[in-house]
N, C-alpha and C positions, 0 to 999 in steps of 0.2 A: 659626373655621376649619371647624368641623363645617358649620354651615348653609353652606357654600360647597361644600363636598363633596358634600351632599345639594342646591345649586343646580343642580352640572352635571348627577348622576345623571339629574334631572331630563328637564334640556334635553336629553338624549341619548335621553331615549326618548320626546320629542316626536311624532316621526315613526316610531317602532317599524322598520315596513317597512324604510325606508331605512339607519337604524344597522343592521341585522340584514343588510342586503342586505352591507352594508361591511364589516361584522363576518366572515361568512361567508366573505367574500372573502381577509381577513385569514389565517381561522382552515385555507382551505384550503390557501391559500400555505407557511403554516409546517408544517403537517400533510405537504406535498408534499417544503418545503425537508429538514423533519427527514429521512424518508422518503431523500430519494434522496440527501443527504449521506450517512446511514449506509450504505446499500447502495452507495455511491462508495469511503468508506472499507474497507468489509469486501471492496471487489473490488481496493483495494491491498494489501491484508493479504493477501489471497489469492496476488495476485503476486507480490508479495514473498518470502512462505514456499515457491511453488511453485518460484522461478526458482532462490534460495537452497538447494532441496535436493536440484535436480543436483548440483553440483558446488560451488557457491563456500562456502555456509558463513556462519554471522555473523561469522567474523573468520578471518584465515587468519595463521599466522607464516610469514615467508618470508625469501630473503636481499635487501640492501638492490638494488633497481632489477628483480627479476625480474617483476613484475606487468608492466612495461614492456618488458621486454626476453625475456624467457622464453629465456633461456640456458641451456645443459645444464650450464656449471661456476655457476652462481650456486645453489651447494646451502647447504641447511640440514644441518651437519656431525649426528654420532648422533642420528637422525631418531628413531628407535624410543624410546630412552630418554626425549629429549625431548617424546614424545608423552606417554609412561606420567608424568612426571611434574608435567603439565599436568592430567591426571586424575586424579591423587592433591589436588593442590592442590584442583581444582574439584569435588572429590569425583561425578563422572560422567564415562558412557561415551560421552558424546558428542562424542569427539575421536579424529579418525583423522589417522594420517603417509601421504603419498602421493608418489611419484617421478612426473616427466613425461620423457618422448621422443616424438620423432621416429623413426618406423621404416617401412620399405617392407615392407609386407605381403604377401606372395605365396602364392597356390593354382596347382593345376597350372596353370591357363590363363591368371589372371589377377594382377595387382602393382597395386595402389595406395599412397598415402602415407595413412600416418593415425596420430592421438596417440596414445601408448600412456598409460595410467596405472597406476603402480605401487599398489595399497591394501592395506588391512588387511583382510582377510575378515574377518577377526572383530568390524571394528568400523565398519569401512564403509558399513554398513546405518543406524547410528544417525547417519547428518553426511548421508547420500545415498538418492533412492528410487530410483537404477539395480539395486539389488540386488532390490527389491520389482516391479521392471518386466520382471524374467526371462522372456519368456513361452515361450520353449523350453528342455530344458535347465534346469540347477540354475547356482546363484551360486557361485565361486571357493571351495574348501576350502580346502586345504593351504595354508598360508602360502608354501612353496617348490617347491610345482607348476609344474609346466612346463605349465600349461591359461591358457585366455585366454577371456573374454565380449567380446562384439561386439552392433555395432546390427546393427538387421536389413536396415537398408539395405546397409551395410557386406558384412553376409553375402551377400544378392541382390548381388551385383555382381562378388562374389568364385568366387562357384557353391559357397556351401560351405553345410554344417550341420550340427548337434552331430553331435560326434562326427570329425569330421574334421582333417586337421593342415594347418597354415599353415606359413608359415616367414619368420622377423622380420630385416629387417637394417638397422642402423642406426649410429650412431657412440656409442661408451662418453662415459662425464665426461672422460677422461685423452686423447679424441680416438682413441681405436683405435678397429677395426673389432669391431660386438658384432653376433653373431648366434644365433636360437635357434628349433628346432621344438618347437611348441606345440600340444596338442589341444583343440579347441573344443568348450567343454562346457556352452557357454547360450548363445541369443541375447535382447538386450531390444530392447525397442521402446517409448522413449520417451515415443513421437510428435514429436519435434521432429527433423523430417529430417537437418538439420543433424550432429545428435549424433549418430543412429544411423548414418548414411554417416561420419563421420570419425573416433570415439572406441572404445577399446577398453580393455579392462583386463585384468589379470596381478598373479598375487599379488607382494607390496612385496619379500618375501626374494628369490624370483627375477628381479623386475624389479631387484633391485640387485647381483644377479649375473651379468646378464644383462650390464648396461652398465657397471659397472667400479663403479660407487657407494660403496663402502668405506662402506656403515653409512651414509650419508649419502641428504636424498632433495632434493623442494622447498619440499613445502606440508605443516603441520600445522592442518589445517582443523579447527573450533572448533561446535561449536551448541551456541545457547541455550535456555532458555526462551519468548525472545521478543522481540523490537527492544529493548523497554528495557530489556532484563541486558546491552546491550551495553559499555558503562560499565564496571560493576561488571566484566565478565569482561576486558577490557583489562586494567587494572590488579593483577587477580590473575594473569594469564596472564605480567604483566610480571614480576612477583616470582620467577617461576619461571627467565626466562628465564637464560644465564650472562651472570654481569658483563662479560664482558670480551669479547660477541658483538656483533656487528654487527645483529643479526636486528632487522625491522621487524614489526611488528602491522599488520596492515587489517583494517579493517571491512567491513562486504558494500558500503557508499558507494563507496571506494575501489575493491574488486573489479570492484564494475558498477556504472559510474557511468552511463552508458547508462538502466539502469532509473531512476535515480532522475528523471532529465532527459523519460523518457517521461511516469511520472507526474508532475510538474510540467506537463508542454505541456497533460495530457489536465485538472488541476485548470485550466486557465487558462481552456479552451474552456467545460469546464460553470461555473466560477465566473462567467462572464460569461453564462451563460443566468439562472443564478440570479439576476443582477443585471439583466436584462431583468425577469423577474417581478417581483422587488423593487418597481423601478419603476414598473410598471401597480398597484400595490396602493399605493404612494405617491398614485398621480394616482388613485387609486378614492375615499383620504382626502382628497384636496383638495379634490374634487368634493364629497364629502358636507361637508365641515364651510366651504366656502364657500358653499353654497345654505344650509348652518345659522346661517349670518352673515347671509346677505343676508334670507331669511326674519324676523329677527326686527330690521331696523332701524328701524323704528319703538319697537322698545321700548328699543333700546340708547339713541335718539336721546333715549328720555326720561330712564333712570335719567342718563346723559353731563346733561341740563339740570338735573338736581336735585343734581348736584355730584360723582357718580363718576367719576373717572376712567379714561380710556380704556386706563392697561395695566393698572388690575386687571378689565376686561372679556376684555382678551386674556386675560389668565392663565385665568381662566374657560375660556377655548374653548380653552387647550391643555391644562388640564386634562380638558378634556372627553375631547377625541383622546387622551391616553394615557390614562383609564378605557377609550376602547375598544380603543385599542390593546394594555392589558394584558391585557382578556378576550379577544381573537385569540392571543393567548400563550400564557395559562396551558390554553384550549380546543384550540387547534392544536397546542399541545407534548406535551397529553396523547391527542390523537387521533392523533397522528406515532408516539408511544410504542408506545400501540395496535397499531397496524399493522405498525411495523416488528419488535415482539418477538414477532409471529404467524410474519412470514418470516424471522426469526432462528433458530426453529424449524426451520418447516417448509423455508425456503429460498426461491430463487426460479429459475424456470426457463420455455424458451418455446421453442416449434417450432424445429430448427434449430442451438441452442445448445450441445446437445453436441458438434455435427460441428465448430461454430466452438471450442469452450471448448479440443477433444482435439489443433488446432492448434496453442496456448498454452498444452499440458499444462497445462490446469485441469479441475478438475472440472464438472461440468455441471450443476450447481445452485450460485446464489450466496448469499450469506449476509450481512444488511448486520451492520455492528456501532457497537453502542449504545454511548455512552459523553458526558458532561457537554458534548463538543466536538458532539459529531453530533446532540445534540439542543439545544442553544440558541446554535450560531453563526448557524444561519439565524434561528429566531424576533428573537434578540435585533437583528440588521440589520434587520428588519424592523420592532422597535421603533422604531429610529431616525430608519429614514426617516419612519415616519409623523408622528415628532413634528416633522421638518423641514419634512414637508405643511404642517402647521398653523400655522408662520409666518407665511404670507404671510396666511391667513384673521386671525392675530389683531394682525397690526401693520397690516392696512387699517383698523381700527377706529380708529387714529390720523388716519386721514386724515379721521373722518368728521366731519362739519356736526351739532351735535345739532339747531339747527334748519332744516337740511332735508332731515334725518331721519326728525324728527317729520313731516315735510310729506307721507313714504310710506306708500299706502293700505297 
C-alpha cells in the first residue's frame, strides 16, 4: 500500500505547473467559500441579535392566540410577580413584564393612532435597545409616572418635544374609556421609521392604571445568552410557570417568523453561487486529471498488457485527485482561517455601508463568525465534488485497448 501512495504522489507532480495551477484553484475556492460563509453567518447573527433586541426577545410568555390576535383582554394575569419569579428561577435580569394598547395620541394641533407599550424601567434596558436609543431627553424613571418616550418620527408629526404634554385615549381591558396626560421626557430614534412613527412607551404601573389592567399585562419577554440557551430557558421558564394557566411560551421563530424565512430566501440565493464555484473547480479537476490519463496511455496500455488490472489503475487516479484534493483543504481551510479571524477582529466595512446598515439598525461594520460549520461545510463540498470529477477520468481506463494503447506515441 505504501508504494502505491508514493506511486500517485509521484504522478501528481509530473506536470508541477498544472497540479499547482488546480491546486491553487482548489485552495482559493475554499479559502473564498470559508471566508464568505462566515461573514454570511456573522451577518445572521448580527440580525438576528439586532431585530431580537427591539422588542421581541428570545422567547416571550403570553396568553394562548395573542401573538395572532393582539387583543387587549388576552392578558397574562399578575404580570409583575410572574415576571420576578422567572428571574429568580433563571437567576438574571434579563426579563421584563410589558402591557400593549392602542391609543390615539393627541398634541394641541395634531392626533394620531399609535402602540403604547407598558415596561419595566428598571429592567427594560436589559430585553431592549430603545432605552440605549434615547437621543433627546432621559429614559422612563418612576415606575408610576404619568411621562411617556416616543419615536422621533412620532414626535415630528405630532409638533411636540421633551418636555411637553400629550394626551392618551384609548379603551381599558374591561372595554371602558381609559384616558391620560403624560409629559414627554425623551425622544428615540431607532432608525427604523416604522417604529419611531408608531411605538411609544409609559411606565408598566401607570400603563396599568391607565387602562383598567388589575396587575395584569401581555408579554413577559425573556433574553438569553444566545440562540442556543433557547432550550434550556423554555423549559426552566416552564417550571415556573402556574399549573393551572393557560399561558403559552414562543421563541423569537415564533415571534418573527418573517426573519427566519428572509434568511432562508437570502441562504438559498448565495448557496447556489457557491455552488456555481463549486462547479468550475470540479470542471478545473476534470480537466487536469483527464489530460493526466490521456498523457500517460501509453504506459497504462502497458502495465494493463503485463496483467494489471484496469480498476486498480482507476484507484490510482482517484487516489491521486483526493492527495490533491486534500492539500486544497487543509491549505484553503487554513488560509480561509487566516483571513477571516483578521476581520473577526477588525470587522469589515465599505463606502456606503453605514447609511445602508442604519436602515436595518445594524451596525456598520460586519463581523464574520468562525465556528467547525463555517470553516469546513465549504472546503468539505468541495472535496467531494472533486472526487466525483475523477470518476469519469478513472472508469474510462476500463474502456481502454491495452493494445492500442500501446500503439500511442
Amino acid at each position: 500500500m505504501k508504494i502505491v501512495f508514493r506511486l500517485a504522489w509521484r504522478n501528481l507532480w509530473r506536470q508541477p505547473r498544472r497540479t499547482w495551477l488546480t491546486t491553487g484553484a482548489m485552495i482559493f475556492a475554499n479559502m473564498l467559500l470559508v471566508f464568505m460563509i462566515s461573514l454570511q453567518f456573522g451577518m445572521y447573527s448580527l440580525m438576528i441579535d439586532n431585530a431580537l433586541q427591539v422588542f421581541t426577545g428570545h422567547m416571550q410568555v403570553q396568553a394562548p392566540l395573542y401573538n395572532d390576535e393582539k387583543k387587549m383582554r388576552q392578558t397574562v394575569p399578575n404580570i409583575v410577580p410572574l415576571a420576578n419569579a422567572i428571574r429568580e428561577e433563571l437567576q438574571s435580569d434579563k426579563v421584563a413584564a410589558r402591557g400593549w394598547a392602542f391609543a390615539l395620541a393627541s398634541s394641541d394641533d395634531r392626533s394620531f393612532g399609535i402602540g403604547i407599550y407598558g415596561v419595566e424601567p428598571e429592567f427594560e434596558n436589559n430585553v431592549s435597545n430603545i432605552p440605549g436609543l434615547t437621543s433627546l431627553g432621559r429614559y422612563l424613571g418612576d415606575n408610576d409616572a404619568a411621562e411617556i418616550v416616543m419615536g422621533s418620527v412620532l414626535a415630528r408629526n405630532l409638533h411636540v418635544e421633551v418636555g411637553d404634554e400629550i394626551t392618551l385615549m384609548g379603551s381599558g381591558v374591561d372595554g371602558s374609556f381609559a384616558a391620560a396626560v403624560v409629559n414627554i421626557v425623551g425622544i428615540f430614534d431607532s432608525g427604523v421609521t416604522d417604529i419611531d412613527r408608531n411605538i411609544a412607551e409609559i411606565p408598566l404601573g401607570f400603563f396599568q392604571d391607565t387602562f383598567f389592567m388589575e396587575g395584569a399585562g401581555h408579554q413577559v419577554v425573556v433574553f438569553g445568552d444566545g440562540l442556543a440557551a433557547v432550550p434550556e430557558l423554555k423549559s426552566r421558564v416552564q417550571s415556573v410557570l402556574p399549573g393551572d394557566s393557560d399561558l403559552v411560551m414562543l421563541d423569537w421563530d415564533a415571534l418573527q417568523p418573517g426573519l427566519k424565512q428572509a434568511i432562508q430566501a437570502d441562504m438559498s440565493s448565495a448557496f447556489f453561487m457557491y455552488f456555481v464555484l463549486v462547479i468550475l473547480v470540479s470542471f478545473s479537476v476534470l480537466n487536469t486529471q483527464l489530460m493526466s490519463v490521456l498523457e500517460r496511455t501509453r504506459e497504462f496500455g502497458i502495465v494493463m498488457a503485463l496483467g494489471l488490472k484496469p480498476g486498480k489503475l482507476g484507484r490510482l487516479v482517484i487516489l491521486e485527485t483526493a492527495m490533491m484534493g486534500l492539500l486544497g483543504v487543509v491549505l484553503g481551510v487554513a488560509a480561509g482561517a487566516l483571513v477571516t479571524a483578521w476581520f473577526t477582529t477588525n470587522g469589515l466595512a465599505f463606502p456606503g455601508m453605514d447609511e445602508m446598515a442604519a436602515k436595518f439598525n445594524l451596525p456598520a461594520r460586519m463581523y464574520p463568525q468562525i465556528n467547525a460549520l463555517t470553516l469546513l461545510a465549504g472546503p468539505i463540498t468541495v472535496f467531494i465534488f472533486t472526487m466525483l470529477a475523477s470518476i469519469y477520468p478513472a472508469v474510462r481506463l476500463h474502456w481502454q485497448n491495452p493494445v492500442d494503447a500501446m500503439r500511442v506515441a
